[in-house]
C-alpha positions in Angstrom: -58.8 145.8 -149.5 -57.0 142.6 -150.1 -57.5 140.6 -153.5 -56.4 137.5 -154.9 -55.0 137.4 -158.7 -58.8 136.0 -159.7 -60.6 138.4 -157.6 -58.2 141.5 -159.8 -60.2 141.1 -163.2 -61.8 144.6 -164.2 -63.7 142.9 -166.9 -67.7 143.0 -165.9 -67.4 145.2 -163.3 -70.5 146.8 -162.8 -67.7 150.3 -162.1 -65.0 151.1 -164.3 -61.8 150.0 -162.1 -58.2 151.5 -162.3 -55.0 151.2 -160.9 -52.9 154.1 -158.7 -49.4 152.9 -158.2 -46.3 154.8 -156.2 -43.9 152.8 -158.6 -42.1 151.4 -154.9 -38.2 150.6 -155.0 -37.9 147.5 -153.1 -35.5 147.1 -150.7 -32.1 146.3 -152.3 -33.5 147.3 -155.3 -33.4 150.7 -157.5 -35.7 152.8 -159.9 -34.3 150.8 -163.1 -35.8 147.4 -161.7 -38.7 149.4 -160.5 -39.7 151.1 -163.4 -39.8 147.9 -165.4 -41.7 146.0 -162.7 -44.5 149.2 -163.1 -44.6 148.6 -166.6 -45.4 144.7 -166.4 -48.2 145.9 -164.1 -49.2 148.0 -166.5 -49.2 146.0 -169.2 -51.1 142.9 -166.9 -53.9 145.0 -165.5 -54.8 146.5 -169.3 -54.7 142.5 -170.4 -57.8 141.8 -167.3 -59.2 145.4 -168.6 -58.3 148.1 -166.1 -59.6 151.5 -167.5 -56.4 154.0 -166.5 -53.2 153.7 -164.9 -52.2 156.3 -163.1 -49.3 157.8 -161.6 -48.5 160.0 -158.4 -46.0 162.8 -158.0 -43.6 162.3 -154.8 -40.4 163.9 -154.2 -37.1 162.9 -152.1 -38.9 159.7 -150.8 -36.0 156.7 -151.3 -38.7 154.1 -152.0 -41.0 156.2 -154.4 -39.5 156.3 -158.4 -41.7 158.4 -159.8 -40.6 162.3 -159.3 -40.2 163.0 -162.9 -44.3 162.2 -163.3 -44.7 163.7 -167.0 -41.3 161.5 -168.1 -42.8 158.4 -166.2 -46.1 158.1 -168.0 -44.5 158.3 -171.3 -43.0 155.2 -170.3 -46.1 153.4 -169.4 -48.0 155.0 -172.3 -45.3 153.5 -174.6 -45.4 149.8 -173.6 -48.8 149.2 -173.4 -51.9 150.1 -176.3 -55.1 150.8 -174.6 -55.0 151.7 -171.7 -55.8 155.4 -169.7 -52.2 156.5 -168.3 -52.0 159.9 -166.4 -51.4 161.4 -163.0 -52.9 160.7 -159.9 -51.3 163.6 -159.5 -49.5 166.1 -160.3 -49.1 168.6 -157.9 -49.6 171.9 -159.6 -48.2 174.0 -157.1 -44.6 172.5 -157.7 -44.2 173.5 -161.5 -45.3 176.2 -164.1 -48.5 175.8 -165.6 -46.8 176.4 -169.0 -44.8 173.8 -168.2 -47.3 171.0 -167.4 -49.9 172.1 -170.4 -46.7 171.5 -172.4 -45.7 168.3 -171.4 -48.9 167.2 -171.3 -49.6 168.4 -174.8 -46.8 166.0 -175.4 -47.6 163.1 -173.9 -51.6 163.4 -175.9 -49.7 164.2 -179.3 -47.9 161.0 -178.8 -50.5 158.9 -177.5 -53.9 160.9 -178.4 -57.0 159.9 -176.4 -55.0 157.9 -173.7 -53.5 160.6 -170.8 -55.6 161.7 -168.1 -54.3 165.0 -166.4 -55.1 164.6 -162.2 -54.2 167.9 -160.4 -53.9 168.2 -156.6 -52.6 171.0 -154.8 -50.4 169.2 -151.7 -46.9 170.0 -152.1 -46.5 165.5 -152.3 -43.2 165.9 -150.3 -41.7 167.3 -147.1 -42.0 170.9 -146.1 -37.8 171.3 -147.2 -38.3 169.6 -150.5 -41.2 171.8 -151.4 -39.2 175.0 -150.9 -36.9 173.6 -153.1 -39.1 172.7 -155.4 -41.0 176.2 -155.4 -37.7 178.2 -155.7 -37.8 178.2 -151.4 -41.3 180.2 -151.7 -43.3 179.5 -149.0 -46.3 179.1 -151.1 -49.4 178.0 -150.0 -52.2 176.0 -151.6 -54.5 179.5 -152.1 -53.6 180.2 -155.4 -54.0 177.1 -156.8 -57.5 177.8 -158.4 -55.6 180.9 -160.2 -52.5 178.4 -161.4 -55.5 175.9 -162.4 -57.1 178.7 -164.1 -54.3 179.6 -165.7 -53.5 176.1 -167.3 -56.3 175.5 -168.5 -55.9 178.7 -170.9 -52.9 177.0 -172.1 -54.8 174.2 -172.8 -58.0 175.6 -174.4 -56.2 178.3 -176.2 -55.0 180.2 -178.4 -57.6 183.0 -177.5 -57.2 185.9 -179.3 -54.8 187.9 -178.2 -52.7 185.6 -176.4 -48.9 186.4 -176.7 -47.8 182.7 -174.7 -48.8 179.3 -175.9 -48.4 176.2 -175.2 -46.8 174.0 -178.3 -48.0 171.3 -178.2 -50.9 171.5 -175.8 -53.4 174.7 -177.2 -56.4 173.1 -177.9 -56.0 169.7 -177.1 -58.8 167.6 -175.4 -57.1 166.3 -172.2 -59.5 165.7 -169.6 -58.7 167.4 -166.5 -59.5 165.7 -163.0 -58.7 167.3 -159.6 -57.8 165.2 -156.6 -58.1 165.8 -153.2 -58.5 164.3 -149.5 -60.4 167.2 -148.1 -63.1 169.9 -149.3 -61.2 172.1 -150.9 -60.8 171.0 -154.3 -63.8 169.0 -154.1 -65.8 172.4 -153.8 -63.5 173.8 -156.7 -64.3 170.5 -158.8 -67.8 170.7 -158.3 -67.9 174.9 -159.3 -65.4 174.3 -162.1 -67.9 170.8 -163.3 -64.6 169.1 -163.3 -64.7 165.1 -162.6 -62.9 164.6 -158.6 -61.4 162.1 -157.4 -61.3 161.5 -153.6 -58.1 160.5 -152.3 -60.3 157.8 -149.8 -56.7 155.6 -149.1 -54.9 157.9 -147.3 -58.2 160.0 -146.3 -60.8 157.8 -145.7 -62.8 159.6 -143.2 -63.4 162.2 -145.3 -64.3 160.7 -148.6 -67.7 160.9 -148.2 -68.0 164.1 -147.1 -65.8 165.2 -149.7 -68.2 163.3 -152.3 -71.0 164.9 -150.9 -69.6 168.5 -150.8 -68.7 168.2 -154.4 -72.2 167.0 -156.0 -73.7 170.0 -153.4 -71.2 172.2 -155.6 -71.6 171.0 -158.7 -72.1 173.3 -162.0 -72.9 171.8 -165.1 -69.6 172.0 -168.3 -68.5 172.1 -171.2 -66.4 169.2 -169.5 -69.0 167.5 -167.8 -72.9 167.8 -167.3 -72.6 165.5 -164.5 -71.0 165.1 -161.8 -68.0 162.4 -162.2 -66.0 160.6 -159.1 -63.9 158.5 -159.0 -62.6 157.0 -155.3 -59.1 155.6 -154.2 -58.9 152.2 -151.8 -56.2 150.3 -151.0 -55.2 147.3 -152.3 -53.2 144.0 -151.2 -52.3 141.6 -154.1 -51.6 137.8 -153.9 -52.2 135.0 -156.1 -55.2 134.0 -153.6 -57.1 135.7 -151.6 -56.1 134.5 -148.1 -52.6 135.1 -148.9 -54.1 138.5 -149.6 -55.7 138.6 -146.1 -52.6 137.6 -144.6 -50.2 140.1 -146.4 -53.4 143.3 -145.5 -53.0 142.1 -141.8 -49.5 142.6 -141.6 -49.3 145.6 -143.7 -46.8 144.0 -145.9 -46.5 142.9 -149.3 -46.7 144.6 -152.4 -49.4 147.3 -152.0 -51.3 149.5 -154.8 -53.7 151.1 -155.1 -57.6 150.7 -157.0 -59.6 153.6 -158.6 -63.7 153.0 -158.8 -65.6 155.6 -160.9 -69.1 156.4 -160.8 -71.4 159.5 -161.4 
């Protein structure tokens, strides 16, 4: 999709819009001037009132800043006010569960009632990188409803019994979303009644699909009584909206992308 500045206000929007952005290092550039370029983003797109402002994880890519995910929406969380800032997402099967419920825990007990925690399961690297990442396991994506499973625990705790917490995090309300491009965790959204977002701008073909499979699969939560998606499109940014056009026909330009929700 290609957009002019007046086309980009979320205000009256019959669906809540959002922003998904890689945090890009320009060419000649570095992760200092990009990180502050993502945070006057931020800060712009909560002023025409974006809902969330999400982040991805991505590892060992030389134009991608934003590895350290967790550390990265601090950042954004801490120069703007109202805004939704999570992960679009992080990929579970790269850390500890412990781990993420605690530094999510973090993030909420700074900033309570503003960070969204998006799961996916893809390893959001190379195949070299991801052994590296997973202490060179060869790990697959099949126990990631069991890692899911198991932060959420942390997350809902303490039960009784339970000898390992997560401090902060146990018992804190931080809404969960899985992501995926496929039927996978669209299925395990729907069982779970977790909100799912469909990764439609890098997987378009199978959005729908993916949609459909998940309202099919749907089970009613304590999360959720309905189902909840949320869709990812690509977007072109100019300050009208044929320079728009012209920057989306030669894939160039500053690119980011837009998140529509709906039930």
């Amino acid at each position: 999709m290609a957009l002019g500045s007046d086309s980009l206000a979320a205000k009256g929007s019959r669906f809540p819009l959002s922003v998904l952005d890689l945090c890009p290092i320009l060419a000649g550039g570095n992760a200092a001037q990009a990180f502050q370029r993502f945070l006057d983003l931020a800060g712009h797109t909560e002023t025409l009132g974006y809902r969330r402002y999400w982040v991805a994880e991505h590892h060992n890519m030389p134009g991608i800043a934003s590895a350290a995910t967790s550390v990265v929406i601090g950042h954004l969380a801490g120069g703007t006010s109202r805004i939704q800032v999570g992960s679009g997402g992080i990929m579970l099967l790269n850390h500890s569960p412990l781990a993420i419920a605690e530094q999510f825990g973090t993030l909420e007990s700074l900033y309570p009632g503003r960070i969204d925690l998006g799961l996916g399961r893809a390893p959001g690297t190379d195949q070299t990188t991801m052994r590296v990442l997973r202490g060179h396991s060869d790990v697959g994506g099949d126990d990631f409803p069991q890692k899911l499973e198991e932060l959420r625990g942390y997350l809902n705790g303490p039960a009784v019994g339970q000898r390992v917490r997560a401090v902060p995090g146990s018992g804190l309300k931080i809404p969960l979303w899985l992501l995926g491009s496929g039927g996978f965790s669209a299925h395990l959204a729907g069982e779970l009644g977790l909100p799912f977002a469909s990764a439609g701008h890098f997987s378009p073909d199978n959005m729908i699909p993916g949609i459909e499979l998940y309202r099919q699969s749907f089970r009613p939560s304590r999360d959720l009584e309905r189902p909840y998606v949320m869709i990812g499109i690509n977007i072109f940014a100019a300050d009208s909206d044929e320079k728009a056009e012209s920057l989306a026909s030669h894939i160039c330009g500053r690119s980011f992308g837009s998140q529509v929700e709906f039930q």
